[in-house]
N, CA, C and O of each residue as an XYZ file, in Angstrom:
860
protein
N       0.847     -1.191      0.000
C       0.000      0.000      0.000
C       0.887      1.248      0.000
O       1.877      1.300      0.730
N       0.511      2.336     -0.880
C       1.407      3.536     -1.164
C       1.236      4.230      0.083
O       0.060      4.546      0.263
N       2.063      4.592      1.057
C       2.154      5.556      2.453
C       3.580      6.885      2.148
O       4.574      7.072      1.446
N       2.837      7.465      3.150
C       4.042      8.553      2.844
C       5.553      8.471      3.317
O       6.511      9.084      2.845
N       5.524      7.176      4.813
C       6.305      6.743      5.307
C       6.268      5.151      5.756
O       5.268      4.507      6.074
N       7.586      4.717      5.696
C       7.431      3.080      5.705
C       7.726      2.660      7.278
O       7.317      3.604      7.955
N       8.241      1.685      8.092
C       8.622      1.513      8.858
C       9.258      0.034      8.340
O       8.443     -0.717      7.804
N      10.672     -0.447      8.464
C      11.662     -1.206      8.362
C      12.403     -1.899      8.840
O      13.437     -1.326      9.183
N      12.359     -3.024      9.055
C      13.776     -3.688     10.214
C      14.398     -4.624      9.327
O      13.983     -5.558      8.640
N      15.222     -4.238      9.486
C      16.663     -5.629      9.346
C      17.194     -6.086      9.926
O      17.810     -5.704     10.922
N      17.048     -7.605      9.185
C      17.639     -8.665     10.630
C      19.131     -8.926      9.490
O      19.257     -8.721      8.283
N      20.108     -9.468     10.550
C      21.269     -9.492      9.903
C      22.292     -9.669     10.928
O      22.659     -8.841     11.761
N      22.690    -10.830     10.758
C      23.693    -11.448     11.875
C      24.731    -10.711     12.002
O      25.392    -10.725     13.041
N      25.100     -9.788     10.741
C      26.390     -8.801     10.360
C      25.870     -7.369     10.907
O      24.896     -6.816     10.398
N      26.605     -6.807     11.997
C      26.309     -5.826     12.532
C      26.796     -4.426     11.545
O      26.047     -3.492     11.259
N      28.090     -4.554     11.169
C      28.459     -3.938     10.102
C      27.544     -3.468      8.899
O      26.999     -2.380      8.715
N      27.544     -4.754      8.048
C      26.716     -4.962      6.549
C      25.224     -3.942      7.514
O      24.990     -2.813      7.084
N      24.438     -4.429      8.636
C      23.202     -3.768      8.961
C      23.304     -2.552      8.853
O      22.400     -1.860      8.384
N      24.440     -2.082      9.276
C      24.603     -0.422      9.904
C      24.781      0.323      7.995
O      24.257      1.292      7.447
N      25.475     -0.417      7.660
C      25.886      0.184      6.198
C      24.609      0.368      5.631
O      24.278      1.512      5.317
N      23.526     -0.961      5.377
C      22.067     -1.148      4.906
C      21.410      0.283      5.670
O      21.059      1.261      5.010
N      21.336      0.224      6.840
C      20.527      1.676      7.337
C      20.762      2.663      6.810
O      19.855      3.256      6.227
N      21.925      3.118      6.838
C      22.316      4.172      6.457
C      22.356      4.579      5.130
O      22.598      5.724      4.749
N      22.102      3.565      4.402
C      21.796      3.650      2.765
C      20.061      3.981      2.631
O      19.593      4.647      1.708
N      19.181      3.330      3.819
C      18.048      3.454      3.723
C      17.816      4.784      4.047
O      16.921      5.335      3.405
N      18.401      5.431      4.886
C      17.924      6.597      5.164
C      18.301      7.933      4.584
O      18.439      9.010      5.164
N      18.435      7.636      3.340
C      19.126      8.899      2.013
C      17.598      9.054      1.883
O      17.083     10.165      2.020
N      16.647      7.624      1.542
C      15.263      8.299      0.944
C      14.340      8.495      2.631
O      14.300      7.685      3.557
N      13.688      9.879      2.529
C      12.981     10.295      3.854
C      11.933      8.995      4.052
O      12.248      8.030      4.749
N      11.021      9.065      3.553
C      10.233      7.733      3.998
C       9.964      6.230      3.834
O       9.012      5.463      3.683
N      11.781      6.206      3.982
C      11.808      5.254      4.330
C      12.225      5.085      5.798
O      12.741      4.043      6.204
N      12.038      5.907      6.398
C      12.651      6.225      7.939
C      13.789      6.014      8.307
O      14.789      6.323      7.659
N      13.779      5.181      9.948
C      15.237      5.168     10.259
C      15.004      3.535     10.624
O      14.437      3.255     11.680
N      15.351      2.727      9.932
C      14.862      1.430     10.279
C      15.459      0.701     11.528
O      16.414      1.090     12.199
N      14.811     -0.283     11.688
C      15.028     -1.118     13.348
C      16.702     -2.069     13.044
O      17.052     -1.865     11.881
N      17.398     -2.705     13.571
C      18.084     -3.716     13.316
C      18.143     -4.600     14.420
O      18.315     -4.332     15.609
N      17.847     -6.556     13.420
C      17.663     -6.917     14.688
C      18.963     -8.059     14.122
O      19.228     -8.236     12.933
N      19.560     -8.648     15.121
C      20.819     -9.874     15.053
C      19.971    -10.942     15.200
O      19.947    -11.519     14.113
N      19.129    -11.602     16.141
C      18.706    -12.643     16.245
C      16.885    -13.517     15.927
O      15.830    -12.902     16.080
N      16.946    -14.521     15.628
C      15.439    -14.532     15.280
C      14.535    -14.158     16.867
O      13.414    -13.650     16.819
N      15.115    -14.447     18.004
C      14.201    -14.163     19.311
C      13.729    -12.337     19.092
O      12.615    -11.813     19.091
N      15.122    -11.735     18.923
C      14.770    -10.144     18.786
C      13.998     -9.960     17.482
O      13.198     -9.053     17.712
N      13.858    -10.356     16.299
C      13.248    -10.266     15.458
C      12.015    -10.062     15.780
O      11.551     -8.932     15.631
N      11.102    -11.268     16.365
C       9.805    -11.243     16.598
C       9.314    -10.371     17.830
O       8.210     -9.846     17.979
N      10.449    -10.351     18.703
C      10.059     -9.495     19.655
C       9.740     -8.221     19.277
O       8.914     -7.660     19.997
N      10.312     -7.407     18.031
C      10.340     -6.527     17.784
C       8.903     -6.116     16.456
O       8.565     -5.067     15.908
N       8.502     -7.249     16.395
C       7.105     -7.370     15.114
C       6.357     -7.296     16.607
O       6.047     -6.241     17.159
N       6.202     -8.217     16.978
C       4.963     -8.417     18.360
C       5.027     -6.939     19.060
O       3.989     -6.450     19.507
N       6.149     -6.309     19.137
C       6.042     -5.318     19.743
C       5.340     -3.460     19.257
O       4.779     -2.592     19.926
N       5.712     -3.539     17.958
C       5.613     -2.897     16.853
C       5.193     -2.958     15.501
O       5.514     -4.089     15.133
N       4.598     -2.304     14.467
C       4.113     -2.874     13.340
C       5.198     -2.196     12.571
O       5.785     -1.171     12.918
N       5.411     -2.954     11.389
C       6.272     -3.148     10.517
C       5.644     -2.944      9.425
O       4.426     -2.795      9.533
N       6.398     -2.854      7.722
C       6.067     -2.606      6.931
C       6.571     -3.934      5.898
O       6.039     -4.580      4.995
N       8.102     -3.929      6.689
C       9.199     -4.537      5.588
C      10.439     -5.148      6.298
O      11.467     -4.614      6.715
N       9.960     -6.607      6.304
C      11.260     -6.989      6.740
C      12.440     -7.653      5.755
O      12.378     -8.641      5.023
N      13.866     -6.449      6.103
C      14.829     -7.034      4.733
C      15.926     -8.215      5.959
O      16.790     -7.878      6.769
N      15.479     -9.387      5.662
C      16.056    -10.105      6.025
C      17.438    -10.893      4.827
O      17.235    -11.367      3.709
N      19.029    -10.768      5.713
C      19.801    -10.374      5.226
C      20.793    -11.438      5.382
O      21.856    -11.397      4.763
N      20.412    -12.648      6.397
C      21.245    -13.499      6.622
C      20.193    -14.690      7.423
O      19.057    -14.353      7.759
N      20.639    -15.899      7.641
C      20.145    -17.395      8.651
C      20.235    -16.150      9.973
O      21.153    -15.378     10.250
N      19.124    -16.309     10.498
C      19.517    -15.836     11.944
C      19.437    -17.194     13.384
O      18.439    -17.817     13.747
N      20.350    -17.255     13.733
C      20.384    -18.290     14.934
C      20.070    -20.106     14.011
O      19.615    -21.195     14.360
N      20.423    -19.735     13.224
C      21.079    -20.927     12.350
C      19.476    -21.359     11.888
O      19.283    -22.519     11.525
N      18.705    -20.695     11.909
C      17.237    -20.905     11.193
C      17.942    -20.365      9.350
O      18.784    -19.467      9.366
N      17.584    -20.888      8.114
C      17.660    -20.121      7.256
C      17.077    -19.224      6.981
O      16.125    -19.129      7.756
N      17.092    -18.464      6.288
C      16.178    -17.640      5.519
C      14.707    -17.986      5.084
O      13.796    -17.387      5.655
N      14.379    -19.016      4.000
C      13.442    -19.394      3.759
C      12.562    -20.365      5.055
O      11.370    -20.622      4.882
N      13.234    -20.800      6.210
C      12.469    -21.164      7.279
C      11.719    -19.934      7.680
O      10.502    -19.789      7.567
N      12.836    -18.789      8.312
C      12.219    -17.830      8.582
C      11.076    -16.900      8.347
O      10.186    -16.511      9.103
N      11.486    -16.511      6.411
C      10.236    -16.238      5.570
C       8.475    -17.075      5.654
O       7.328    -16.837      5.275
N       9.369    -18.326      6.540
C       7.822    -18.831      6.325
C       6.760    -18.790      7.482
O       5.534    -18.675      7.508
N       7.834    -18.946      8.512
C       7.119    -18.257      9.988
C       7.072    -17.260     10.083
O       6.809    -16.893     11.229
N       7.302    -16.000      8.898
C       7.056    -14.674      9.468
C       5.646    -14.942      8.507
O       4.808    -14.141      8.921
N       5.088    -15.730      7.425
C       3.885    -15.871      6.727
C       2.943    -15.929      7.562
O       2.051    -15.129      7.842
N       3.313    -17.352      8.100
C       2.362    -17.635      9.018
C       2.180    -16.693     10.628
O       1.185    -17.120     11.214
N       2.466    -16.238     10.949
C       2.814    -15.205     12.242
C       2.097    -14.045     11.621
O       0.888    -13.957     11.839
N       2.602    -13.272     10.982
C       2.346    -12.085     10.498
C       2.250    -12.111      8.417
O       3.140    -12.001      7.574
N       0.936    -12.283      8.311
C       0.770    -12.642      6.915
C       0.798    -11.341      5.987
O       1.293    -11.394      4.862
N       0.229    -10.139      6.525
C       0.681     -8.870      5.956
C       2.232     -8.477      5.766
O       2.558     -7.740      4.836
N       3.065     -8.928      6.566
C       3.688     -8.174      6.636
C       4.827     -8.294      5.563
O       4.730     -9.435      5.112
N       5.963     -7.573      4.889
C       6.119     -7.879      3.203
C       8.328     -8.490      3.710
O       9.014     -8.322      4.718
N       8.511     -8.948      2.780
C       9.713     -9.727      3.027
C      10.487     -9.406      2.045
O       9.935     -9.215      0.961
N      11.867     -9.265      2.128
C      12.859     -8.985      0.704
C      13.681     -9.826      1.477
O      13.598     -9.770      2.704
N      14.580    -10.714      0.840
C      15.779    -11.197      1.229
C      16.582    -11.125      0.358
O      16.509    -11.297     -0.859
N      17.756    -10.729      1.351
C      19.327    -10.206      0.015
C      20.070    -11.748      0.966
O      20.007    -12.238      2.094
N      20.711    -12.008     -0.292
C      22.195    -12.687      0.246
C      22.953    -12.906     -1.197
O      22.629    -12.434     -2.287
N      24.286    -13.939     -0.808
C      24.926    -13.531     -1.562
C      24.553    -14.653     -2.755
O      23.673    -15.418     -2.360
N      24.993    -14.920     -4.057
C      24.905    -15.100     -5.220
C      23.325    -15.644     -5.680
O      22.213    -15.435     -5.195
N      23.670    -16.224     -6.533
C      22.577    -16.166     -7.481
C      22.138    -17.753     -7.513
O      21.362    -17.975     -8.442
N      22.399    -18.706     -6.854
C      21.866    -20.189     -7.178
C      20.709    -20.144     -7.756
O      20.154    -19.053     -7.623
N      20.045    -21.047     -8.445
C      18.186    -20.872     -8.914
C      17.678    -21.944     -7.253
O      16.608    -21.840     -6.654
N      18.880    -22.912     -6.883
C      17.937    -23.446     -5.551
C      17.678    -22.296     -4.607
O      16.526    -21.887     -4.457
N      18.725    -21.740     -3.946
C      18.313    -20.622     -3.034
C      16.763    -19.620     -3.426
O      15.761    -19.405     -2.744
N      17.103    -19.232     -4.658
C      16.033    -18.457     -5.202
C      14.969    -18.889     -5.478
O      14.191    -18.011     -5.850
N      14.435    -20.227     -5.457
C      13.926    -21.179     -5.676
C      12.801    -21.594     -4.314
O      11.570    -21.583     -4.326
N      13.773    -21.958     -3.161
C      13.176    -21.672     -1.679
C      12.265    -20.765     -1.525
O      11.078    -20.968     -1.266
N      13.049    -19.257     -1.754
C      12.440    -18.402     -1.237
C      11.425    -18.261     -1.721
O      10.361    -18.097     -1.125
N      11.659    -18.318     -3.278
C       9.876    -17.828     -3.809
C       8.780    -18.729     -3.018
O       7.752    -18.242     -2.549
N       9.163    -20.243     -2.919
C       7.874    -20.983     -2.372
C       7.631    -20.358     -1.124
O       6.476    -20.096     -0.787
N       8.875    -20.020     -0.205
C       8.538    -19.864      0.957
C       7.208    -18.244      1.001
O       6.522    -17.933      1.975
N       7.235    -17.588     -0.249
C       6.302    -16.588     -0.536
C       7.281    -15.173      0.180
O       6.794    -14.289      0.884
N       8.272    -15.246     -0.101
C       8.616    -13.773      0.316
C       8.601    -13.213     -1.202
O       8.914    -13.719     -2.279
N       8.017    -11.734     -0.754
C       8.307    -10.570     -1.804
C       9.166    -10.530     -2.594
O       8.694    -10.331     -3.713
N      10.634    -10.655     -2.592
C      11.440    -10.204     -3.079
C      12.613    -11.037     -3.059
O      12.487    -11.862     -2.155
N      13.605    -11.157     -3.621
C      15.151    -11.401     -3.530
C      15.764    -10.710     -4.297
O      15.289    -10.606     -5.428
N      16.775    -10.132     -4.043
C      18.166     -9.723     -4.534
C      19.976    -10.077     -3.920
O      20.140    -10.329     -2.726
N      20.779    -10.057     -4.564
C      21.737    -10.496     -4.031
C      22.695     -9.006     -3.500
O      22.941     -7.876     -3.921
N      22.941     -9.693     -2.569
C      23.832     -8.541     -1.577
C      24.883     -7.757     -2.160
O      25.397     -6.781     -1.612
N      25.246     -8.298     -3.503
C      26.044     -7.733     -4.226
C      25.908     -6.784     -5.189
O      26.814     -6.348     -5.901
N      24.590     -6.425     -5.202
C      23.439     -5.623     -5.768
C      23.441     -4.039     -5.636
O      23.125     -3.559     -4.548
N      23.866     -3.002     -6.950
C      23.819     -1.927     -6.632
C      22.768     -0.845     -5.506
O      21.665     -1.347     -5.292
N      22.853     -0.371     -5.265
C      21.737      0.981     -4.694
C      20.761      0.720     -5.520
O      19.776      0.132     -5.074
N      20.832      1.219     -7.349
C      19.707      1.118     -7.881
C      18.671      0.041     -7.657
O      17.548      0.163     -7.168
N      19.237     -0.962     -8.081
C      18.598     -2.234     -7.559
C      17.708     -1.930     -6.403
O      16.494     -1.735     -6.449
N      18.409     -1.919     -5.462
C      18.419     -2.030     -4.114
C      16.727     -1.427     -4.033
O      15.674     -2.007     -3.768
N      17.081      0.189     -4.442
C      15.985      0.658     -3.999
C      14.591      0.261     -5.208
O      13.374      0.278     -5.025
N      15.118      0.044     -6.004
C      14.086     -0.567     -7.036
C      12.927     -1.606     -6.434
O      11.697     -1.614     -6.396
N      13.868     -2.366     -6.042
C      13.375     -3.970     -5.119
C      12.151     -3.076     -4.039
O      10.939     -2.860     -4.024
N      12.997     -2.857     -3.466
C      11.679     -1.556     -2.200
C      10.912     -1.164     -2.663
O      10.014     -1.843     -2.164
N      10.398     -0.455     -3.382
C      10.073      0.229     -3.945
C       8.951     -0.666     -4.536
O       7.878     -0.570     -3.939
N       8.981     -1.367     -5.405
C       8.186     -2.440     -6.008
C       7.614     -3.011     -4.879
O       6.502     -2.515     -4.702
N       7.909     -3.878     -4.000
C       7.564     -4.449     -2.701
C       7.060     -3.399     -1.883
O       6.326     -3.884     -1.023
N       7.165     -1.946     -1.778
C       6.535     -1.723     -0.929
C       4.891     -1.122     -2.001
O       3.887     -0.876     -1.331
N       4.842     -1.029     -2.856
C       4.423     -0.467     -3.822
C       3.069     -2.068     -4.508
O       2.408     -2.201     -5.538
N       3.271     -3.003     -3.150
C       2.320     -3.936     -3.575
C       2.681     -4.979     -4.421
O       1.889     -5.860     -4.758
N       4.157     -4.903     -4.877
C       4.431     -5.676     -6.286
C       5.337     -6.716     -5.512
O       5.569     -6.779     -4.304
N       5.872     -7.672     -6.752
C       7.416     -8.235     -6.396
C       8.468     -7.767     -6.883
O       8.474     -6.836     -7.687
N       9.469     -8.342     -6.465
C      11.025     -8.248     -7.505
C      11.766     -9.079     -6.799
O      12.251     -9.192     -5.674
N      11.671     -9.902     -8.317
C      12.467    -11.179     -8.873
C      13.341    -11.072     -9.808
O      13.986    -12.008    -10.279
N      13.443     -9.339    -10.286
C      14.556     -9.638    -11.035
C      14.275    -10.144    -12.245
O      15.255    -10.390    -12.948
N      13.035    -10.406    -12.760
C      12.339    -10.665    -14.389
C      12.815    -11.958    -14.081
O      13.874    -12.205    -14.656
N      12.373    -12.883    -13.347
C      12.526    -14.210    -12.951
C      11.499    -14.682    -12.774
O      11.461    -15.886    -13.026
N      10.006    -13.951    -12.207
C       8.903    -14.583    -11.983
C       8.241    -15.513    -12.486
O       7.582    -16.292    -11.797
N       8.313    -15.565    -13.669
C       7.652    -16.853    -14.789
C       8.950    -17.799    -14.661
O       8.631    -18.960    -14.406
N       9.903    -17.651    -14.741
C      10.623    -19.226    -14.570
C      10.877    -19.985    -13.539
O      10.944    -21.209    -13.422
N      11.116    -18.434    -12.221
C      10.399    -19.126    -10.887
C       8.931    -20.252    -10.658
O       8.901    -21.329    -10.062
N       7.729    -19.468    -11.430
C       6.754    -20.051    -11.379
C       7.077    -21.558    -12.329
O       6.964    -22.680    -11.835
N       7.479    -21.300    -13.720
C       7.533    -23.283    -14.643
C       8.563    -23.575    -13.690
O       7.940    -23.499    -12.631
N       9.659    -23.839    -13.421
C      10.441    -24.168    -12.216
C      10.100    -25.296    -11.356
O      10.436    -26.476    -11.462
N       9.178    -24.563    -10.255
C       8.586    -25.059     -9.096
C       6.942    -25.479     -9.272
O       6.435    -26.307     -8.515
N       6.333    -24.954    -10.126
C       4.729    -25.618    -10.212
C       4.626    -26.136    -11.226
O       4.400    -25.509    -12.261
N       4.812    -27.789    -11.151
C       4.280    -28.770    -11.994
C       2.696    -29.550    -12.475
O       2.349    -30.416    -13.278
N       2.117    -28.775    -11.588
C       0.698    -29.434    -11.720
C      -0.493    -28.739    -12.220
O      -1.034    -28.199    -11.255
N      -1.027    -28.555    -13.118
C      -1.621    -27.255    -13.513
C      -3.029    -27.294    -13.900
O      -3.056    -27.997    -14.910
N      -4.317    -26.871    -13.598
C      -5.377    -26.839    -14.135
C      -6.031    -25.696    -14.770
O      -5.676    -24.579    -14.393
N      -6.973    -25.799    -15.719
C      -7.881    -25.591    -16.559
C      -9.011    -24.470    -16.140
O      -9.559    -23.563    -16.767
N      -9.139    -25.126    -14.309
C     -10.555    -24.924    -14.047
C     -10.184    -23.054    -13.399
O      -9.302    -22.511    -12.733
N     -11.061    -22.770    -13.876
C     -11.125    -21.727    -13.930
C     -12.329    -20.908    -12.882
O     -12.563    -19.704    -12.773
N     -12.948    -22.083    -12.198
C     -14.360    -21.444    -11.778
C     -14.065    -20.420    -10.677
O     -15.096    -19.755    -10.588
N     -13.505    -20.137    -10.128
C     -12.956    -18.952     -9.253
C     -13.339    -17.717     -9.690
O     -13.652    -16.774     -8.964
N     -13.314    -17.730    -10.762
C     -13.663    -16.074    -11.548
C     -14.823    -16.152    -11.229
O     -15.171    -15.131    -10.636
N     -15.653    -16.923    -11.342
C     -17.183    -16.884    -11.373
C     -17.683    -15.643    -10.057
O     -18.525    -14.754    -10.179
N     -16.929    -15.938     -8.971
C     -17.681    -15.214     -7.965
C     -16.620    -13.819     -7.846
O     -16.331    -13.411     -6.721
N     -16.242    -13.346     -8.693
C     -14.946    -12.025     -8.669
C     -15.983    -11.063     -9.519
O     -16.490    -11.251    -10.625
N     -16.115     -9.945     -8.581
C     -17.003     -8.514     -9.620
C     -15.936     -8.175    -10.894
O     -14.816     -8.610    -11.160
N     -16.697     -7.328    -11.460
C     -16.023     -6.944    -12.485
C     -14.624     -6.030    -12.583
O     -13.922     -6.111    -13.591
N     -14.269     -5.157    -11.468
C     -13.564     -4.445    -11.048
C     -11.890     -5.573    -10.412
O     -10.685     -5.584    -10.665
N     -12.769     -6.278     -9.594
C     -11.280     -7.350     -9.251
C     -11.272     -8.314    -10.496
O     -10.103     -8.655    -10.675
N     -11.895     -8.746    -11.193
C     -11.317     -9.462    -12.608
C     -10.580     -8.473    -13.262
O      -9.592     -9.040    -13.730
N     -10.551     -7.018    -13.594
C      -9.518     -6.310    -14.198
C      -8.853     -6.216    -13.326
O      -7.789     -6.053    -13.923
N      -8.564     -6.180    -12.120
C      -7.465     -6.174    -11.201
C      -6.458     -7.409    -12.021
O      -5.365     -7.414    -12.587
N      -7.375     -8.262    -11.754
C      -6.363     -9.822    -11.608
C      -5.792     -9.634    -13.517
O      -4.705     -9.951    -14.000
N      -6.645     -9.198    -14.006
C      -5.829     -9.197    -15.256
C      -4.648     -8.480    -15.461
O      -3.744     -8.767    -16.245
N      -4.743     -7.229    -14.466
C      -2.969     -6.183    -14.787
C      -2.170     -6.802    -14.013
O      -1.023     -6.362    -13.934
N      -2.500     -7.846    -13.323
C      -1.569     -8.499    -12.116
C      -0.844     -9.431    -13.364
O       0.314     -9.505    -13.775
N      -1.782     -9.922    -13.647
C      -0.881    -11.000    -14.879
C      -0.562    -10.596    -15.626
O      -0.272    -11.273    -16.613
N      -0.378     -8.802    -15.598
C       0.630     -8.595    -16.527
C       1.838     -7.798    -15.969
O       2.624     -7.121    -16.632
N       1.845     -8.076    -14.147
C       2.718     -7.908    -13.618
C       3.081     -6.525    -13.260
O       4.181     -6.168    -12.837
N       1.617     -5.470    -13.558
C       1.696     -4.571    -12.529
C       1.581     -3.983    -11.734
O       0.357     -3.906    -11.625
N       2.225     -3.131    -10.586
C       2.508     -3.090     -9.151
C       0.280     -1.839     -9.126
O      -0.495     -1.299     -9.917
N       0.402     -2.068     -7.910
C      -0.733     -1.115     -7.209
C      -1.304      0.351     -8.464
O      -2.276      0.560     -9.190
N       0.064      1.101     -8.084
C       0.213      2.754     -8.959
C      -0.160      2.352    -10.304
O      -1.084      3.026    -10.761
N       0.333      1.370    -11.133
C       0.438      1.047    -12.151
C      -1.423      1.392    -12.830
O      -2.053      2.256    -13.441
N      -1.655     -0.236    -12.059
C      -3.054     -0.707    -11.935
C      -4.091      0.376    -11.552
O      -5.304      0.177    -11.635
N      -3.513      1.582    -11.110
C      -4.972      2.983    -10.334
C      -4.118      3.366    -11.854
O      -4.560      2.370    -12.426
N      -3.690      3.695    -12.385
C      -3.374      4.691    -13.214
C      -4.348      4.402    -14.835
O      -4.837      5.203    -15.632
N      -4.303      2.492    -14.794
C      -5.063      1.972    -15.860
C      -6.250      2.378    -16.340
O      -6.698      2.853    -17.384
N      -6.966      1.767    -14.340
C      -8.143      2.252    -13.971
C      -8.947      3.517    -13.516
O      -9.967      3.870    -12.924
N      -7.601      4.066    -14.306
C      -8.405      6.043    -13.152
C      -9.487      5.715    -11.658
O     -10.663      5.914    -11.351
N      -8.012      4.982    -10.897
C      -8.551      5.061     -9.409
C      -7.931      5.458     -8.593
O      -7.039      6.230     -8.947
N      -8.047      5.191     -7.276
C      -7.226      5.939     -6.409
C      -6.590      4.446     -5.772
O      -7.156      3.468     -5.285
N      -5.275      4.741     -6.000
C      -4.391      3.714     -5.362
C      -4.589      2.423     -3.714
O      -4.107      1.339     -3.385
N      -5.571      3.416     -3.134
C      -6.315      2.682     -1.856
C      -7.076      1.962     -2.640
O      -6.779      0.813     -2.968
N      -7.787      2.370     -2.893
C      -9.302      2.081     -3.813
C      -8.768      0.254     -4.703
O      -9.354     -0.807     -4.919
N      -7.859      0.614     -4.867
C      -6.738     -1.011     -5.774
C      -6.766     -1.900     -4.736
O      -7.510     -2.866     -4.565
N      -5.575     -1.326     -3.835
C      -5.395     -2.030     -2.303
C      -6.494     -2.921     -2.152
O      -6.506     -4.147     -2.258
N      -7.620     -1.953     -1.828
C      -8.791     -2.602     -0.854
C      -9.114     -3.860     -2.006
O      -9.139     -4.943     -1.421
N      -9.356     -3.985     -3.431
C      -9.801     -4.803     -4.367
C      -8.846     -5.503     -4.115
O      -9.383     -6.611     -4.119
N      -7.434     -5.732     -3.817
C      -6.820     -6.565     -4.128
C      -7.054     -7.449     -2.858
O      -7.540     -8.570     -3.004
N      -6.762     -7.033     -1.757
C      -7.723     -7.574     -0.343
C      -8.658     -8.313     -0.252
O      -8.768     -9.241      0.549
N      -9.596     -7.900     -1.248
C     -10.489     -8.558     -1.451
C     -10.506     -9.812     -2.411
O     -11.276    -10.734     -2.144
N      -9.463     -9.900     -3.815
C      -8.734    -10.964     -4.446
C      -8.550    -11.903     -3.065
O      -9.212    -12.686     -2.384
N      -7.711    -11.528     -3.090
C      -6.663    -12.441     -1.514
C      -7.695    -13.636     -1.124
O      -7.763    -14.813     -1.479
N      -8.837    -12.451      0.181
C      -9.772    -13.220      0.656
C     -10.941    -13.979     -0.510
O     -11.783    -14.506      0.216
N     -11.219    -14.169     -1.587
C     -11.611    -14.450     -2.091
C     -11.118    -16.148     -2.748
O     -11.746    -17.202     -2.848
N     -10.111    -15.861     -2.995
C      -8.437    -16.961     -3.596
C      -8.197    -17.796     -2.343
O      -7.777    -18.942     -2.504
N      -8.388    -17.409     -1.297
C      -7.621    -17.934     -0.391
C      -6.362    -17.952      0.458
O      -5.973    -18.767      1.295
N      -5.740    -16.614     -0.077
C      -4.299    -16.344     -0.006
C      -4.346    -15.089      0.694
O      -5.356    -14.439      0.962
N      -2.477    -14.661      1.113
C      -2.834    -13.691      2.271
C      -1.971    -13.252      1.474
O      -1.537    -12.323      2.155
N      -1.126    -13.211      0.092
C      -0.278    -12.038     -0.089
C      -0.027    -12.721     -1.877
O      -0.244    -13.756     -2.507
N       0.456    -11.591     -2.049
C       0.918    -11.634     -3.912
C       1.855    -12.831     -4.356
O       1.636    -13.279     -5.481
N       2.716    -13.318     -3.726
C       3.279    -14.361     -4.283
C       2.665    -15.556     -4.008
O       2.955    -16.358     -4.896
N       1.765    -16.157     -2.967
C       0.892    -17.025     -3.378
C      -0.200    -16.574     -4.258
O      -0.880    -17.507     -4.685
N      -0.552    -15.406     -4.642
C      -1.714    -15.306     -5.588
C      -1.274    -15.649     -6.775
O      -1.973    -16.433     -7.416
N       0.100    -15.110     -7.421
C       0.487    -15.756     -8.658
C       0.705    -17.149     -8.650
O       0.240    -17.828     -9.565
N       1.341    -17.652     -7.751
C       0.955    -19.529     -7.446
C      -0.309    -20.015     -7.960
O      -0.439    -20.719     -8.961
N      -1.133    -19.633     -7.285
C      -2.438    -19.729     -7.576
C      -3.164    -19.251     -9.490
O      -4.102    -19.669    -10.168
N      -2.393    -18.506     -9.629
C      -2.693    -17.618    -11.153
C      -2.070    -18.812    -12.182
O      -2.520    -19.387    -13.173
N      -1.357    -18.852    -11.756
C      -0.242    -19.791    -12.534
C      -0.832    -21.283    -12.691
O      -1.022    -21.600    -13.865
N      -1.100    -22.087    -11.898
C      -1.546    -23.123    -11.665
C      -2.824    -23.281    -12.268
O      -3.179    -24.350    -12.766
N      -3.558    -22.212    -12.242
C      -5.137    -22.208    -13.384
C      -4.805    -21.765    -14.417
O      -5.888    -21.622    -14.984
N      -3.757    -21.307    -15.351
C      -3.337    -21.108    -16.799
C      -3.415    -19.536    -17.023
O      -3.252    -18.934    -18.084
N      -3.703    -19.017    -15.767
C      -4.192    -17.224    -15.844
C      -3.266    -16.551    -16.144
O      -3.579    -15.457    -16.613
N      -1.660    -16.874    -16.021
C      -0.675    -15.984    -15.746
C       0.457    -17.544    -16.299
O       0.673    -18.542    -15.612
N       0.995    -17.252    -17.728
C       2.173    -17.866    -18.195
C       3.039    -17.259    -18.636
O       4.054    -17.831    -19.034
């Protein structure tokens, strides 16, 4: 959802690499002054304690991986949006994460531009994969149906939603199509979600994908 200001934590076993990440975050104003946490106990302490926007998780914390983590922050806190940086490019690593349904990946080795691109998109309702999303999706979902009856109960307004989604664009994009107001998207897409069954955008394209909606 488009806000004027975000709120941010990074977890990151590297106290260094964190401090460098903040301080890169805080060139753009709203993106604030983000949290940093070292361990998965402080992690959650710090969601349970506070609401969040964006967690850039940056390393295994307390020898949990990444994609474990991504998946108990799903289930725990299903709003809340995920980027994970680390270092290179495997398709298994990248591979994890998408199932595990986080927002985003990029590798730590990844300019600023990037960097803030990735944010930006993710906070902006979208993903970034890096123009990976469709091979992420043939990749990992082998089983695919036809049936389509899901649309049946979607108004006319969230069926054009779901159609700019499958063509992969973010919130702003989609109000700009529709001469709406960017909340006004949000709330429809909310309503996708609860409708689908899903609590966030990368299981909805799972879901898109698997009925032939989105190849």
């Amino acid at each position: 959802m488009i806000k004027n200001f975000y709120k941010i934590l990074i977890a990151d076993e590297h106290h260094l690499y964190a401090e460098g990440l903040k301080t890169l975050l805080m060139i753009r104003r709203h993106l604030g002054t983000p949290t940093i946490v070292s361990t998965d106990k402080d992690l959650y302490e710090a969601l349970n304690f506070s609401h969040f926007d964006l967690v850039i998780l940056c390393s295994a914390l307390s020898n949990n991986s990444s994609q474990f983590i991504v998946r108990e922050l799903r289930n725990e806190f299903p709003l809340l949006k995920t980027l994970v940086m680390d270092t290179g490019s495997e398709e298994d690593m990248i591979d994890r994460v998408f199932m595990a349904e986080a927002d985003g990946y990029i590798r730590k080795e990844s300019g600023p531009d990037e960097f803030f691109m990735a944010l930006e998109q993710i906070l902006n309702d979208g993903l970034y994969y890096n123009g990976q999303l469709r091979s992420l999706l043939h990749r990992n979902i082998k089983v695919r149906t036809t049936d389509r009856s899901f649309l049946n109960n979607m108004s006319e307004k969230e069926t054009e939603v779901i159609g700019f989604i499958c063509q992969e664009n973010t919130i702003e994009q989609i109000a700009v199509e529709l001469q709406l107001n960017p909340e006004t998207v949000h709330e429809i897409l909310k309503s996708i979600f609860s409708r689908v069954g899903v609590s966030n955008l990368t299981a909805l394209y799972k879901v898109l994908f698997e009925k032939g909606l989105f190849d």
